[in-house]
C-alpha positions in Angstrom: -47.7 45.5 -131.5 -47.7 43.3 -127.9 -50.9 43.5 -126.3 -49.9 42.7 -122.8 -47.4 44.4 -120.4 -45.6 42.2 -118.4 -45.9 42.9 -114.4 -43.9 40.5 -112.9 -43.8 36.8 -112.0 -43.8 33.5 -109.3 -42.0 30.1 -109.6 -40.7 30.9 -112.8 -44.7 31.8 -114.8 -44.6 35.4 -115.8 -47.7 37.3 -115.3 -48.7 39.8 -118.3 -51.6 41.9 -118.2 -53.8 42.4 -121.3 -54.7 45.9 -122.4 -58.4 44.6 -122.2 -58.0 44.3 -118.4 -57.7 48.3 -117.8 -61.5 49.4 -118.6 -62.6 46.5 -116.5 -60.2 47.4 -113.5 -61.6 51.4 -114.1 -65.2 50.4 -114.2 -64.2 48.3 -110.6 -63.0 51.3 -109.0 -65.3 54.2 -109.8 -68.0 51.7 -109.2 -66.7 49.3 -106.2 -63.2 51.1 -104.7 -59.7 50.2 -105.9 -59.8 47.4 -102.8 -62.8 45.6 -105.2 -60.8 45.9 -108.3 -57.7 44.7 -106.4 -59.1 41.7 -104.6 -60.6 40.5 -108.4 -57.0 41.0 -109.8 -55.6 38.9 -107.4 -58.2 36.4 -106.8 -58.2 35.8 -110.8 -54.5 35.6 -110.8 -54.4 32.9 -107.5 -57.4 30.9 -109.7 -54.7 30.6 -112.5 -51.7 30.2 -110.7 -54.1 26.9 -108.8 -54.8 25.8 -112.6 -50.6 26.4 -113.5 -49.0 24.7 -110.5 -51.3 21.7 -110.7 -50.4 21.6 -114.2 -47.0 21.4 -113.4 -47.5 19.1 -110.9 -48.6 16.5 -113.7 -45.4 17.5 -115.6 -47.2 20.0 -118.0 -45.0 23.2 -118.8 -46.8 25.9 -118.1 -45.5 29.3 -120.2 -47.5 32.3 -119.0 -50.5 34.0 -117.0 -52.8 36.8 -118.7 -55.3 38.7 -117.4 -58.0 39.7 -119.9 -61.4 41.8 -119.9 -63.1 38.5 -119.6 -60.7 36.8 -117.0 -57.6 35.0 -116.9 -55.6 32.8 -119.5 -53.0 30.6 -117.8 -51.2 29.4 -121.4 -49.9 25.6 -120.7 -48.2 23.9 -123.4 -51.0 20.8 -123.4 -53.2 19.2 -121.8 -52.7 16.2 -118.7 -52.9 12.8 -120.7 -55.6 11.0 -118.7 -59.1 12.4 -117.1 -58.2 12.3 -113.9 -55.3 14.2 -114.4 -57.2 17.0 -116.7 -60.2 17.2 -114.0 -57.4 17.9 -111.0 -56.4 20.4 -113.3 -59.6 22.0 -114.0 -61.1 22.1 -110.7 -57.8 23.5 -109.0 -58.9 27.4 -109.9 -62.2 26.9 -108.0 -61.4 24.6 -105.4 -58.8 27.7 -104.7 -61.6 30.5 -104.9 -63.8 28.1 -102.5 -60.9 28.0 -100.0 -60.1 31.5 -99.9 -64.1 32.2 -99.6 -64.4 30.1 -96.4 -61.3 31.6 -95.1 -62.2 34.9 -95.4 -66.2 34.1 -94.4 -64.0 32.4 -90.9 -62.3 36.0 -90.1 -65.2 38.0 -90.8 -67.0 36.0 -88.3 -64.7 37.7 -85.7 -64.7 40.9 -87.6 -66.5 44.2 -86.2 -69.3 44.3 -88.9 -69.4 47.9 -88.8 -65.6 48.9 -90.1 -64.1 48.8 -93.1 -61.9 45.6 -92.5 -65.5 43.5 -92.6 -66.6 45.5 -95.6 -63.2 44.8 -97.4 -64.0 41.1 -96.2 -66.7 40.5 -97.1 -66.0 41.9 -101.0 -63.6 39.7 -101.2 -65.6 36.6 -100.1 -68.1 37.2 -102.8 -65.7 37.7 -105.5 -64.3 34.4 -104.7 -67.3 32.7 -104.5 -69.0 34.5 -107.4 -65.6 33.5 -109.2 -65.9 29.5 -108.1 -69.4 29.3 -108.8 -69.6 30.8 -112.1 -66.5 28.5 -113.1 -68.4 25.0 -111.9 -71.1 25.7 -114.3 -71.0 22.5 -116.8 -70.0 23.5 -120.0 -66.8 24.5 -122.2 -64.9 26.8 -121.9 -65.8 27.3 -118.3 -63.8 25.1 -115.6 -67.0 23.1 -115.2 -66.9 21.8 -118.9 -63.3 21.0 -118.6 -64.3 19.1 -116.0 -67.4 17.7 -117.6 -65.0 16.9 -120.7 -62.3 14.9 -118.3 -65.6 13.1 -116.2 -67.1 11.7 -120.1 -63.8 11.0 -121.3 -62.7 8.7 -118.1 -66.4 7.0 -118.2 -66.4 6.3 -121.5 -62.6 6.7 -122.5 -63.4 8.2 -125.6 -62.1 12.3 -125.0 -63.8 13.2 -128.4 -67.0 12.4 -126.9 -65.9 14.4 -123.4 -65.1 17.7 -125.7 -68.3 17.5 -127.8 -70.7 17.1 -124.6 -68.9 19.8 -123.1 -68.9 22.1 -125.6 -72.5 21.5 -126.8 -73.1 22.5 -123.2 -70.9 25.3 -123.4 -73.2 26.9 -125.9 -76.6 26.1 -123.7 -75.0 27.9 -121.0 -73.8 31.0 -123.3 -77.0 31.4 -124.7 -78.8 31.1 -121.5 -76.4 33.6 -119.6 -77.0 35.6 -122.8 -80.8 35.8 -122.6 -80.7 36.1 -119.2 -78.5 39.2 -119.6 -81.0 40.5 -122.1 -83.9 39.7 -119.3 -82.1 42.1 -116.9 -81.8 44.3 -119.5 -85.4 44.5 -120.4 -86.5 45.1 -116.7 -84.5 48.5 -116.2 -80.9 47.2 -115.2 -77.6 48.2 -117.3 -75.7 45.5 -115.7 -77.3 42.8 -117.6 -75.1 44.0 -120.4 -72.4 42.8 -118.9 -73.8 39.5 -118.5 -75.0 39.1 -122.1 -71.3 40.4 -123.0 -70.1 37.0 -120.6 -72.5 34.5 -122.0 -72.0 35.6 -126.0 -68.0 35.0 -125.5 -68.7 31.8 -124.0 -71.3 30.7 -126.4 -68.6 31.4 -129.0 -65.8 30.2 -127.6 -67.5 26.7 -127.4 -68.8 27.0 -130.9 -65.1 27.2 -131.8 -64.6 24.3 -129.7 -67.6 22.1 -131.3 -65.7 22.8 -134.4 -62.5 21.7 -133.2 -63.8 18.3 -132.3 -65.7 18.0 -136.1 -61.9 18.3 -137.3 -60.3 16.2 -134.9 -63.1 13.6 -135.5 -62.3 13.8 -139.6 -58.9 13.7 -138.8 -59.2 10.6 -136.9 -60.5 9.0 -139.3 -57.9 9.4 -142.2 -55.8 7.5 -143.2 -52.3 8.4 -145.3 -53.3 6.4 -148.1 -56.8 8.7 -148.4 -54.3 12.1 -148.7 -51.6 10.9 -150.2 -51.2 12.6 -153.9 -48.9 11.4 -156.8 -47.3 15.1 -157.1 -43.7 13.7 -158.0 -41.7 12.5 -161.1 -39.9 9.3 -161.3 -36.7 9.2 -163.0 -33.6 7.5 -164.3 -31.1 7.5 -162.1 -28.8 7.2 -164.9 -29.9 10.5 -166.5 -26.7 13.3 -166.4 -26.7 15.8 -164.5 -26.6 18.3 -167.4 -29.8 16.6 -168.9 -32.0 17.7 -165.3 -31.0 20.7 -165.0 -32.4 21.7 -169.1 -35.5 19.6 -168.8 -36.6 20.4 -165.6 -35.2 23.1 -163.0 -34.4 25.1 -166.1 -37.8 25.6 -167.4 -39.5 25.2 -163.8 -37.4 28.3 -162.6 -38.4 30.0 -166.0 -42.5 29.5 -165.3 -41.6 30.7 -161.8 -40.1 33.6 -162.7 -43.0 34.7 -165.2 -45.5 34.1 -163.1 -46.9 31.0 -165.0 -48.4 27.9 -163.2 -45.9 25.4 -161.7 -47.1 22.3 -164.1 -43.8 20.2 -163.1 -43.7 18.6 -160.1 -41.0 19.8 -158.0 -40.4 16.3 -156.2 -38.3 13.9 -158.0 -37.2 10.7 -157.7 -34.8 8.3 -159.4 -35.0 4.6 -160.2 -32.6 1.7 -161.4 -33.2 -1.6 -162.6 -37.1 -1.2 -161.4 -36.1 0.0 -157.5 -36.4 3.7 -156.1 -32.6 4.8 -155.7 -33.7 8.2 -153.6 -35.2 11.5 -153.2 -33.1 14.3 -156.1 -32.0 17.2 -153.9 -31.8 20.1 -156.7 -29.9 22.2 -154.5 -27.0 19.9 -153.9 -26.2 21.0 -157.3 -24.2 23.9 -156.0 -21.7 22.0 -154.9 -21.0 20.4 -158.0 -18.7 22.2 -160.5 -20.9 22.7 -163.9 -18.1 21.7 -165.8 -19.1 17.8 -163.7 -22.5 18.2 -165.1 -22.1 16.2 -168.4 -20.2 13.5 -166.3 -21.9 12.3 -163.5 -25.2 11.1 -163.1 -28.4 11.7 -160.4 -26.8 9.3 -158.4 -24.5 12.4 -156.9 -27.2 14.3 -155.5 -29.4 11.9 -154.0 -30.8 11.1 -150.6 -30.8 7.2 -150.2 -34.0 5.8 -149.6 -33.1 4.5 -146.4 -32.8 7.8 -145.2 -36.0 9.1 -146.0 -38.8 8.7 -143.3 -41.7 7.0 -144.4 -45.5 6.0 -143.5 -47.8 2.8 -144.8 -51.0 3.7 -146.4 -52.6 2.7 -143.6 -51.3 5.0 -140.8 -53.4 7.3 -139.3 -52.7 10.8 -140.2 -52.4 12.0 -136.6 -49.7 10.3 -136.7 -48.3 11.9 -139.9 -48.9 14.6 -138.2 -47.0 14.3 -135.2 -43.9 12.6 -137.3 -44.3 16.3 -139.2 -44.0 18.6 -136.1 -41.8 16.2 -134.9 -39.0 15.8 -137.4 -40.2 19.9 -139.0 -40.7 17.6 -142.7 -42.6 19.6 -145.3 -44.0 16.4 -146.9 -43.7 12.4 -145.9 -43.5 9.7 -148.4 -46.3 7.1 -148.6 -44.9 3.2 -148.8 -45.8 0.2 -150.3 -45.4 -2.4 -148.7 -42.5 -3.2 -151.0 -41.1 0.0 -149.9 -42.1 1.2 -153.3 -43.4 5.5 -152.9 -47.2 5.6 -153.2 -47.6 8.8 -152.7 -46.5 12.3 -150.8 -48.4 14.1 -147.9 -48.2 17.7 -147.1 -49.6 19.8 -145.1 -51.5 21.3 -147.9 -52.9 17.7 -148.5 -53.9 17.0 -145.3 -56.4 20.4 -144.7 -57.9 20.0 -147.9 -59.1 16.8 -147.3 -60.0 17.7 -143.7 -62.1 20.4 -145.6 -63.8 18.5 -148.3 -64.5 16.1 -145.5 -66.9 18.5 -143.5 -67.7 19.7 -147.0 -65.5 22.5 -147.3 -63.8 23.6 -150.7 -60.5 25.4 -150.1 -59.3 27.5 -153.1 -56.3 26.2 -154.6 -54.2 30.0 -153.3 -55.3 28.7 -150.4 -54.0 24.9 -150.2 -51.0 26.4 -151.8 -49.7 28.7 -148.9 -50.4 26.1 -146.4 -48.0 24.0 -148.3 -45.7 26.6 -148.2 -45.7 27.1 -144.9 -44.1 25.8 -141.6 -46.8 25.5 -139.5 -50.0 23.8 -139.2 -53.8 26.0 -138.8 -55.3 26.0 -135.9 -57.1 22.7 -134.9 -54.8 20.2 -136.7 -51.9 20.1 -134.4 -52.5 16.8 -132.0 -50.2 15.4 -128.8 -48.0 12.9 -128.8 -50.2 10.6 -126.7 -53.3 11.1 -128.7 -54.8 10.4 -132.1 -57.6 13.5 -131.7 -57.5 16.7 -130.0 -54.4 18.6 -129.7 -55.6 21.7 -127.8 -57.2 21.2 -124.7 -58.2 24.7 -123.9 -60.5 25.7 -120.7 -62.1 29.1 -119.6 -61.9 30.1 -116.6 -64.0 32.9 -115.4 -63.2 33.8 -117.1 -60.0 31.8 -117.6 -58.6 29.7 -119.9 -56.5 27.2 -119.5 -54.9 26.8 -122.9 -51.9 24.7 -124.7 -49.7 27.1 -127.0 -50.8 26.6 -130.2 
């Protein structure tokens, strides 16, 4: 079931509107007036659309808008490749509340105090500024740790180091909002709640992201020869086609079947005269006649080696893992430097190393369906122009500026 209606949109971003949003926008208007809840709806949406068209600007493609209980999302495919260009893109929903606020603080300078027009003013003044403010402070995933995270990243060009900064800050800040809510609370006034409420989802959210940088730092630091495993068979290229398919789709499909464990590999290769010939493709056997079987060889359902895409045991497994969103593989081969196959990666491979690395056992179920599947988890897809952190996410006030994932 979609959780967001769809309300309309500007320069080609659609604008949804989470279900979340509603209570929020109820509480606004028996408590403030529908003019209050209007003037936080758009003010939020203006502070995204900032974040989106700046984003743009920097050639980012930006895919939607959502308004949340918490805020706004503005969903960008990933994040600008240098600091400079993330902290633009970061302060943009502020610097865009700040404006509005000294605009509207300009007219209400000329405004009778005493009608509604100054008291519609002024609401919208503080909303803006409230909404700039709480967005500057320093840590993840408030606008002010995305900029904290760009500032450490373009000192010490390192943007691991600007994401773990500013998400360790991110959780000082969430905690402190939290106890101050609970503070409130304590001395007789509900709407502390609310501000514990804020500061818990932000002490969360840049938990998640501490986490994130642990797994981009493990990833980092792998290499394909570390996750490479030796799951395949090497065989004759000479052997018959007949003589495969009995000793080994046959009884493989059979243990399938009956639910028994899969102790054949199900990667094969074939070699002559002491050189890999290519990858066997089992299902090119459908277009051979059966009644070819006994005749030809391994050789007729092959893929040549040098069409096979390949990694040294040295290359960083970011990279495998761009080549494997890249090219949608399931696995990579591992080469000698004879050209000889090492090994295989797949995505299975990859996370259960990440995982014993930060000391993490997966069960084997587990591995298994990743293996199976055609995307990575969360936290392991990276950008092309990076060997870390692939989602660059930021909260605004509460919005977030976050790459699909």
């Amino acid at each position: 079931m979609n959780s967001r209606l769809r309300i309309g949109s500007l320069w080609g971003i659609p604008f949804f509107i989470d279900y979340t949003w509603f209570p929020v926008a109820l509480l606004l208007i028996f408590s403030y007036g529908g003019l209050t809840a209007l003037g936080l709806f758009f003010s939020l949406l203006a502070h995204e659309l900032a974040h989106s068209l700046v984003a743009r600007a920097h050639g980012i493609r930006v895919n939607s808008i959502t308004l949340f209980i918490f805020g706004g999302m503005a969903a960008i495919e990933r994040e600008v490749p240098h600091p400079l260009g993330a902290f633009w893109v970061a302060v943009a929903g502020p610097l865009l509340n700040l404006s509005v606020f000294a605009l509207l603080s300009w007219a209400l300078a000329w405004a009778n105090p005493e009608t509604l027009l100054a008291s519609t003013l002024t609401s919208l003044a503080t909303i803006n500024l409230t909404l700039a403010l709480f967005n500057l402070l320093p840590g993840l995933p408030l606008d002010g740790g995305q900029m904290l995270k760009a500032a450490i990243w373009g000192i010490t060009g390192d943007r691991q180091q600007g994401l773990i900064w500013a998400a360790r800050t991110g959780q000082w800040v969430g905690f402190g909002l939290l106890g101050l809510g609970l503070l409130v609370v304590f001395a007789g006034s509900l709407d502390g709640l609310w501000l514990g409420l804020i500061g818990l989802f932000i002490a969360n959210n840049a938990r998640r992201y501490s986490q994130y940088a642990q797994l981009q730092q493990v990833l980092s630091r792998l290499k394909a020869g570390d996750v490479m495993t030796r799951r395949f068979r090497v065989l004759d290229a000479s052997m018959s086609l007949r003589e495969f398919v009995d000793r080994y789709v046959v009884p493989s499909s059979l243990k399938t079947e009956l639910g028994g464990a899969q102790t054949e590999p199900e990667v094969y290769f074939a070699e002559e005269d002491g050189r890999y010939r290519g990858l066997v493709k089992p299902e090119l056997l459908s277009d051979i006649e059966r009644s070819q079987w006994d005749r030809l060889s391994l050789k007729a359902i092959l893929q040549p080696m040098e069409q096979l895409q390949g990694v040294r045991e040295e290359t960083p497994i970011p990279q495998v893992i761009r080549m494997m969103g890249r090219s949608e593989l399931r696995r990579v081969l591992v080469l000698t430097p004879t050209g000889a196959i090492a090994g295989l990666i797949d995505r299975g491979d990859v996370v259960a190393m990440a995982a014993r690395q930060l000391g993490v056992m997966l069960p084997q179920e587990v591995v298994e369906r990743i293996r199976d599947s055609q995307e990575w988890p969360p936290g392991f897809q990276v950008e092309e122009t990076l060997a870390g952190e692939g989602s660059s996410s930021g909260l605004s006030l509460q919005g977030e500026l976050h790459p699909k994932s």
